[in-house]
N, C-alpha and C positions, 0 to 999 in steps of 0.2 A: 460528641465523639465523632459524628460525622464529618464534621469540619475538620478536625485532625488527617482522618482518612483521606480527604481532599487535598490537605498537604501536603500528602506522602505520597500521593500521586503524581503529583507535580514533580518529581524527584525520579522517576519509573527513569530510566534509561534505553526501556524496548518496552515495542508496542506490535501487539500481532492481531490482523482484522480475523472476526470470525462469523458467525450466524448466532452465536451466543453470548459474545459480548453486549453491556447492556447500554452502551452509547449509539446509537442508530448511525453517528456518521462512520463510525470505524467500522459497521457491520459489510461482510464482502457485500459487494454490488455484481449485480448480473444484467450479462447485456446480450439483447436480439442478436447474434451473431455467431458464426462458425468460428471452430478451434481456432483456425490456423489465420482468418482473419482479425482475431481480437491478437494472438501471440504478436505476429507480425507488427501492428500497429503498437502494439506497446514498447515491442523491442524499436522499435523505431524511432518511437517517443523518446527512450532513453540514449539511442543513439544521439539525438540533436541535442540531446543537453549538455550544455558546458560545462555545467558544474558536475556530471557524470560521467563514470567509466563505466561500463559494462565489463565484468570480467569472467562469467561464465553464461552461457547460453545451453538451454539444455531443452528441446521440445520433447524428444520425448516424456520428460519428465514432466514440463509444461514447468519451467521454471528458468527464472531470470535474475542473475545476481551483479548489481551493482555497487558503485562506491562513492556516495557522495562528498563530494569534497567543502559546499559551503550550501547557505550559511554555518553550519556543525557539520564536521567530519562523522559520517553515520555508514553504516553499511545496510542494504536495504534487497530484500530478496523478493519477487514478484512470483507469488503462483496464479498458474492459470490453468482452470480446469473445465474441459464440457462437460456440463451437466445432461444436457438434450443435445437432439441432433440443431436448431439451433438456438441452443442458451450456452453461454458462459460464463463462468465465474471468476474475478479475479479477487486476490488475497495478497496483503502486504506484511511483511516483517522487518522490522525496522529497526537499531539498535545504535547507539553509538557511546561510546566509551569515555567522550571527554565529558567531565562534571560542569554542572553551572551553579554561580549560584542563585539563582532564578527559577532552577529545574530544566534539565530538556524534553520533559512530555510535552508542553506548551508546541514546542517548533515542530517535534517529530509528528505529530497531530496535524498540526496546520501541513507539512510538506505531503501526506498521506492523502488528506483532502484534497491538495491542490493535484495530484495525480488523480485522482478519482473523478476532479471535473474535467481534466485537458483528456481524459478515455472517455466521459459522457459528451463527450464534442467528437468523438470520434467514432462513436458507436450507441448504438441506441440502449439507452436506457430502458432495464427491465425494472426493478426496484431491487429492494432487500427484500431476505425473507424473517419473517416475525417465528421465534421459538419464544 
């Protein structure tokens, strides 16, 4: 029955990181750093990327919404939030609409990571936290 489950996962279309989810890489990461230096640096991050648009930027909110255009058309929304005066949290949501037949968890997983290491090269790694 398990293995089924795992099938269907494969098939997910959106993916959102939390502190309770039970895959460790998708769980939010927190980094030694101030609000407005982790904000900055990631808006930043997505500013260089080609395959991104940024189409709302909202600190007060601590949120960043992008549009990925390749490899899958996805839309993809950055929270960022201080926890401490200096810890921050960042959170991804992720989603896209066109069907595979292969699944797009696979890609939108792997694209979430790779964001998650190009910010641990950017700012120090605190860890996850274990609920």
């Amino acid at each position: 029955m398990a293995m089924l489950g795992n099938l269907f996962v494969r098939f997910k279309q959106q993916i959102e990181t939390s502190d309770r989810i039970t895959d460790d890489s998708l769980k939010t990461h927190y980094y030694k750093a101030k609000f407005n230096q982790v904000f900055d640096s990631v808006e930043k991050l997505f500013h260089d990327d080609a395959d991104c648009q940024v189409t709302t930027v909202s600190k007060d909110h601590g949120e960043i919404a992008v549009e990925i255009s390749r490899p899958i058309k996805c839309f993809l929304i950055v929270t960022i939030v201080s926890v401490k005066p200096m810890e921050t949290a960042v959170d991804f949501n992720i989603s896209s609409e066109k069907f595979s037949i292969l699944g797009s968890y696979p890609a939108l997983k792997k694209r979430i990571n790779s964001y998650y290491e190009r910010i641990n090269q950017l700012h120090t790694f605190v860890g996850i936290k274990n609920s």
